[in-house]
C-alpha positions as CSV (number, residue, x, y, z in Angstrom):
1,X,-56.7,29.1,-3.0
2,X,-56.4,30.0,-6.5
3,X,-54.9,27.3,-9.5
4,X,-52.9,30.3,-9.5
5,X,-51.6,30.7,-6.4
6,X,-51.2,27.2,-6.8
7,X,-48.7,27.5,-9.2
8,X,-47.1,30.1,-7.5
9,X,-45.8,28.1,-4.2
10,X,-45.3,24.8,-6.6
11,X,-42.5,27.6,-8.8
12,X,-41.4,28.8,-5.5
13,X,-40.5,25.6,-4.3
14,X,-38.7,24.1,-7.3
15,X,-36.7,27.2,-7.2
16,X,-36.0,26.3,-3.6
17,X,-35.0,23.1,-4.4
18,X,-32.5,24.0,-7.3
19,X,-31.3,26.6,-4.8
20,X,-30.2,24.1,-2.4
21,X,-29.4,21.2,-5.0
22,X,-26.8,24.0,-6.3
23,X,-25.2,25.1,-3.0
24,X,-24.4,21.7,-2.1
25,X,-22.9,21.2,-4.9
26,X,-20.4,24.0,-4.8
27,X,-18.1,22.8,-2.1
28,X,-20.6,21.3,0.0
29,X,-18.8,17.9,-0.3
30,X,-15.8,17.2,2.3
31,X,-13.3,15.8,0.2
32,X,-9.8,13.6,2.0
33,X,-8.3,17.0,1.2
34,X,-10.2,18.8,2.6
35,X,-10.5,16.7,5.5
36,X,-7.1,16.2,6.1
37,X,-6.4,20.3,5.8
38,X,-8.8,20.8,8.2
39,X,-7.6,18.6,10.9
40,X,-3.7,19.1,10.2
41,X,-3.2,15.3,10.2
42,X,-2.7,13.1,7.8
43,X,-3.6,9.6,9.0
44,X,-1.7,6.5,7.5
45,X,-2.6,3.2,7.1
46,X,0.3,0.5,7.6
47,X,0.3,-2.9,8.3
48,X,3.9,-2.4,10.7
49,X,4.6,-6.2,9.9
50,X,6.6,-5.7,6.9
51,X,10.5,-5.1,7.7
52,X,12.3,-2.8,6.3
53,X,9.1,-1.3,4.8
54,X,7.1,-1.0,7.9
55,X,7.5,-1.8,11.2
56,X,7.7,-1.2,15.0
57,X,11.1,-0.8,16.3
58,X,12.2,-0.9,19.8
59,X,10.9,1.9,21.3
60,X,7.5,1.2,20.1
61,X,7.2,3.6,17.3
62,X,6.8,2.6,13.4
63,X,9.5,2.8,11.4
64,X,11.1,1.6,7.8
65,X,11.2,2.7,4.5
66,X,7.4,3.7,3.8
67,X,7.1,5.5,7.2
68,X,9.8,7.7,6.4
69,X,8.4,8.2,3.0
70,X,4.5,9.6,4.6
71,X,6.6,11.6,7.1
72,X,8.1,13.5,4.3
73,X,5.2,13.7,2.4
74,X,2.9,14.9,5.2
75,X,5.8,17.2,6.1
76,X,5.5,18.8,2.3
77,X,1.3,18.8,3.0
78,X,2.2,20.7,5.4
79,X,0.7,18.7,8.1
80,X,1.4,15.9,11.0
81,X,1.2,11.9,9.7
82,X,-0.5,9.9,12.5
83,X,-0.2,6.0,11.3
84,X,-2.9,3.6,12.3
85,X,-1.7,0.1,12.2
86,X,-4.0,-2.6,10.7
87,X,-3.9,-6.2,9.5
88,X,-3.4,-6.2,5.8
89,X,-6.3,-8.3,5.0
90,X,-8.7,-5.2,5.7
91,X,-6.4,-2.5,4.5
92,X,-8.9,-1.4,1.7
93,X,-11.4,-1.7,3.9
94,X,-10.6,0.8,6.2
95,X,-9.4,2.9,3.6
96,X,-12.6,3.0,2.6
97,X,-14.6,3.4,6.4
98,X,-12.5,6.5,6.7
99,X,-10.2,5.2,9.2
100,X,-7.5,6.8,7.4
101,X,-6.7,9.2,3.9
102,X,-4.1,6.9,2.5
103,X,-2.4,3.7,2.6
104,X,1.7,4.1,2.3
105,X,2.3,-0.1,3.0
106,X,3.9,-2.1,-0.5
107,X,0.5,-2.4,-2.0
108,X,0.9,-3.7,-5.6
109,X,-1.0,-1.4,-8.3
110,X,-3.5,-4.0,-9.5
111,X,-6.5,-3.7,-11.7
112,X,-8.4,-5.5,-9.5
113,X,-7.7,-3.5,-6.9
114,X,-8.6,0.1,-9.0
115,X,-12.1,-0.9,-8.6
116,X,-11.8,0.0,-5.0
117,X,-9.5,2.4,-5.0
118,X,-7.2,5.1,-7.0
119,X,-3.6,4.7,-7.0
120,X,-0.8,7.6,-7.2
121,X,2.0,7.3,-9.2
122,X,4.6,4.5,-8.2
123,X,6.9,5.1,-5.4
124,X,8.8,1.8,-5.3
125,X,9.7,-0.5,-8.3
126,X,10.4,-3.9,-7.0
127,X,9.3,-7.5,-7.4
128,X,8.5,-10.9,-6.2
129,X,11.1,-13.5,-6.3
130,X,11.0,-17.2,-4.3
131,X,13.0,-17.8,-1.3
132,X,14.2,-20.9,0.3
133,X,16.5,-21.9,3.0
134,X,20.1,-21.9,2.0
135,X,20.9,-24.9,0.1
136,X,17.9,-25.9,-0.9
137,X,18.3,-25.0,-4.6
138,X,15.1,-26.9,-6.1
139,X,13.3,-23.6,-6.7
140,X,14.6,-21.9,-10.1
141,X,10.8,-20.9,-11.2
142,X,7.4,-19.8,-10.1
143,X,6.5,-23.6,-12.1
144,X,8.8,-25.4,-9.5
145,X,6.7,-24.6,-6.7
146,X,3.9,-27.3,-7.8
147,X,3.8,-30.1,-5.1
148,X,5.3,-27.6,-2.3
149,X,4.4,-26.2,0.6
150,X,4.4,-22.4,0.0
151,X,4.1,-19.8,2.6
152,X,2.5,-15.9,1.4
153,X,1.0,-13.4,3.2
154,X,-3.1,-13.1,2.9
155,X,-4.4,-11.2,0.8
156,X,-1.0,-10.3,-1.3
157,X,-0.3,-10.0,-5.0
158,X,2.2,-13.2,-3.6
159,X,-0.9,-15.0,-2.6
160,X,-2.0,-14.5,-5.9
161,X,0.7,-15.3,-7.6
162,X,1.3,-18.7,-6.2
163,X,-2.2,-19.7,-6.9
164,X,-2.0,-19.2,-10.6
165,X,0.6,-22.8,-10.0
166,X,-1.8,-25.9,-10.1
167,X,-0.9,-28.1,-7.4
168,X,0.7,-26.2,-5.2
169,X,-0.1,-26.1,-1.7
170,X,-0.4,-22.2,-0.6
171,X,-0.8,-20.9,3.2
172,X,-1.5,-17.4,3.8
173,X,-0.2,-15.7,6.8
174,X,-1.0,-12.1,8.5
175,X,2.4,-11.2,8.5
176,X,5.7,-11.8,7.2
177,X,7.8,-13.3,10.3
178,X,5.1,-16.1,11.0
179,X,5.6,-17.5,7.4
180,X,9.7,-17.1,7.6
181,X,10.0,-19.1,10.9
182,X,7.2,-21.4,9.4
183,X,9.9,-21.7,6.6
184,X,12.8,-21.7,9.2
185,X,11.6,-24.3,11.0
186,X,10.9,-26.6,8.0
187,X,7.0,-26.2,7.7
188,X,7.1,-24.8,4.5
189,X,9.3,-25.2,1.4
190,X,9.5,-22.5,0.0
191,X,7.8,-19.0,0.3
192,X,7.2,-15.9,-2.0
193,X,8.0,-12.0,-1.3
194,X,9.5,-8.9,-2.1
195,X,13.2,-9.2,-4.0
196,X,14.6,-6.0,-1.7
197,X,12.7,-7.4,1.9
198,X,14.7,-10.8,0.8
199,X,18.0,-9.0,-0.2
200,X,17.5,-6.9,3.3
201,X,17.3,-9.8,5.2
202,X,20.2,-11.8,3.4
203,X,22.4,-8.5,3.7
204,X,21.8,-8.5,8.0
205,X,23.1,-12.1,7.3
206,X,21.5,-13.3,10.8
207,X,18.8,-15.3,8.8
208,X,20.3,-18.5,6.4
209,X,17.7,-18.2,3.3
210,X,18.7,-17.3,-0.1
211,X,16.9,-15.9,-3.2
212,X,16.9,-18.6,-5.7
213,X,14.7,-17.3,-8.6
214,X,14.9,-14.0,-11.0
215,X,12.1,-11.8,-10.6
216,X,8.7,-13.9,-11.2
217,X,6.8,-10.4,-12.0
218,X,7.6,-6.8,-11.5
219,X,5.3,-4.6,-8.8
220,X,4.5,-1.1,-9.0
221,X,4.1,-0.4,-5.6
222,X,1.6,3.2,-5.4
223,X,-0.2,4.8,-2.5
224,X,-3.4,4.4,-2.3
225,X,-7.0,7.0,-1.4
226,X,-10.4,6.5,-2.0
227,X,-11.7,7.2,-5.1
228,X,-12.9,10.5,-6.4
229,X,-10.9,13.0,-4.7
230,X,-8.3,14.0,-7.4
231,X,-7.2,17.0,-5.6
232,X,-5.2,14.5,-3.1
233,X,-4.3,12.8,-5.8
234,X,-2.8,15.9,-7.9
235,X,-1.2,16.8,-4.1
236,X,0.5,13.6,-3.2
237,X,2.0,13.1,-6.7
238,X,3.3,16.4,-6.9
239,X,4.8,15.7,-3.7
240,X,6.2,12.2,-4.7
241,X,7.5,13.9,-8.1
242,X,9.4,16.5,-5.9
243,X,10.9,14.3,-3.7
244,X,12.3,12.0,-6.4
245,X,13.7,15.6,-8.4
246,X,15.3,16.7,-5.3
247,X,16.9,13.8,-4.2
248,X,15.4,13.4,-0.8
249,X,13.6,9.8,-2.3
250,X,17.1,8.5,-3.2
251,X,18.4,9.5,0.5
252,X,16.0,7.7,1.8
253,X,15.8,4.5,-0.3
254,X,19.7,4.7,-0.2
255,X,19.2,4.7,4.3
256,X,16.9,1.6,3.7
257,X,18.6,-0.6,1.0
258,X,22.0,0.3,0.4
259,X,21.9,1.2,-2.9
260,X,19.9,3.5,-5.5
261,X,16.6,3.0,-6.7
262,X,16.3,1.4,-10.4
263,X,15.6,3.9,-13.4
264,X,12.2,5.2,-13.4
């Protein structure tokens, strides 16, 4: 064989190569959009611990505010919502093993967790106050929890919250009723959440806690997908923009918490 021919087959197979290199790159990749088009479902990640955001009722199906919120948005996608329930510690984590497209649970829009994972835009403005039992007034500010027992859920911007306060003794739980009764019952002091889970709650009037702090910080509470599929992005938000321009948000936060959502 000839240098030339040489030549030749080494051309012919960079030319190959740049062949392929290019295909694959023109829709080769199978985005969450794409994915989810594909199958017709649009699979949710929820913890189903978190009343009234998520939970499972009595006839063993999820329900609450966020579960009605993915069922309309997967009904606009024009597809089914399958939720898959999971402990919130590992949320992101099977976010990210593809376990499901999106996670539609309370989770804070943090900069910590970005790194992980992208966020739409906000679909619940709330924040985290301290509750205590009734009468027990001793908790005015996130400073007054130093030398108490103070009951958050793993893994939550609450969690990390209350461990900015030197001296305070935090216990994480895996889900919200275990650290209420924990409080109930006198094993904890004092324990931090979500202002319109505590108003819920006090509104039933079947449990005797109270709020007894302003807001300590204010959460903007987003969806979250893995990172670099901006088409889902571009999709839910349109979505969640519509819903909020046609009313059918404030129906629903209305059904959940008996009153309208703040201002945007």
């Amino acid at each position: 064989m000839t240098r030339k021919h040489v030549w030749r087959i080494i051309a012919a197979a960079l030319a190959l190569a740049l062949l392929v290199g290019v295909t694959a790159g023109c829709g080769g990749k199978t985005t969450t959009w794409k994915q989810v088009k594909k199958s017709g479902v649009l699979r949710v990640g929820i913890e189903g611990t978190y009343p009234p955001f998520n939970f499972v009722n009595n006839q063993k199906q999820y329900d609450g505010f966020d579960v009605d919120i993915a069922k309309e948005v997967g009904k606009r996608l024009g597809v089914k919502v399958e939720f898959v329930g999971v402990e919130w510690k590992g949320i992101i984590a099977g976010l990210l093993a593809d376990k499901y497209d999106i996670v539609i649970a309370q989770m804070s829009i943090t900069e910590e967790r970005k790194k992980s994972v992208d966020f739409t835009e906000p679909y619940v403005m709330t924040g985290a106050v301290l509750i205590t039992r009734k009468g027990d007034d001793r908790f005015k500010q996130l400073s007054d929890i130093k030398g108490a027992k103070v009951g958050v859920g793993t893994g939550t911007n609450f969690e990390t919250l209350a461990k900015t306060v030197q001296g305070a003794d935090v216990k994480g739980y895996a889900a919200f009723n275990d650290y209420l009764q924990d409080l109930l019952n006198k094993r904890l002091d004092v324990i931090i959440n979500d202002q319109l889970l505590a108003g819920d709650a006090i509104k039933k009037g079947s449990l005797p806690i109270q709020v007894t702090s302003g807001l300590l910080e204010q959460d903007r509470i987003g969806m979250a997908i893995k990172k670099d599929n901006p088409d889902f992005l571009q999709k839910v938000n349109e979505v969640l923009a519509a819903m909020k321009t046609d009313g059918t948000y404030d129906t629903i936060y209305m059904k959940w918490f008996g009153m309208k959502p703040p201002a945007w």
